[in-house]
N, C-alpha and C positions, 0 to 999 in steps of 0.2 A: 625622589632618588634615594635609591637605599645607600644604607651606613656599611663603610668595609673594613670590619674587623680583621686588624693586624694578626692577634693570636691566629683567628680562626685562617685567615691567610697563610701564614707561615706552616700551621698544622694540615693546611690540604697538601701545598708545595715539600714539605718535607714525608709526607705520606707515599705522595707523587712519586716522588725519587726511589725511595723506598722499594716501593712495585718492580718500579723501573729496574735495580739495579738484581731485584731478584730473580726478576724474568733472563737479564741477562748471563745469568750466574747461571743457570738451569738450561742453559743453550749447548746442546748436543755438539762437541767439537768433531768426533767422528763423523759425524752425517757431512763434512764438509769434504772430505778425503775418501767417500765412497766412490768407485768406477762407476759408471753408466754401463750399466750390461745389454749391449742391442744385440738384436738376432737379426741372422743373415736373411731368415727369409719372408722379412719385412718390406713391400714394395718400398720403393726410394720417393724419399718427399719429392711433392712439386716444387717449380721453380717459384710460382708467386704466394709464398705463406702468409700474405697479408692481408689478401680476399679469402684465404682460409680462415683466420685468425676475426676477422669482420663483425663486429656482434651491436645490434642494435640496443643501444643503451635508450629506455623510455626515463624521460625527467617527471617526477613527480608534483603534482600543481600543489601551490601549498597558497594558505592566506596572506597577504602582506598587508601592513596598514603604514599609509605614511600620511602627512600633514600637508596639506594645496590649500594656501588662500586662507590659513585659519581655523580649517574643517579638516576632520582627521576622514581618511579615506580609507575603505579595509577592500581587496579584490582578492580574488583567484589571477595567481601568475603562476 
């Protein structure tokens, strides 16, 4: 089991914040107060936008290893 250093702890989490608080600083407040400009001669949505909206998400097989009986086990799940 690894060893977890406090300094090195405190230095990522206050790093963390850091980014964090920059990214939010640098957040475009106009862009929230722009109008939607639609044109009129845009067919009108359909009723059901959720069979439009519909997207096959494929999950990724990755290796897992766990422990049964003793014996460590590794598979594709």
């Amino acid at each position: 089991m690894t060893v977890i250093y406090r300094r090195e702890m405190l230095r990522v989490m206050l790093g963390g914040a850091v980014v964090a608080t920059a990214g939010l600083a640098m957040l475009p407040v106009a862009a929230e107060s722009a109008q939607l400009a639609t044109s009129k001669s845009l067919p009108a949505p359909t009723e059901n936008l959720v069979e439009e909206a519909a997207v096959v998400v494929r999950r990724r097989r990755r290796r897992v290893c766990w422990w049964h009986r003793g014996r460590r086990i590794c598979r594709w799940r």
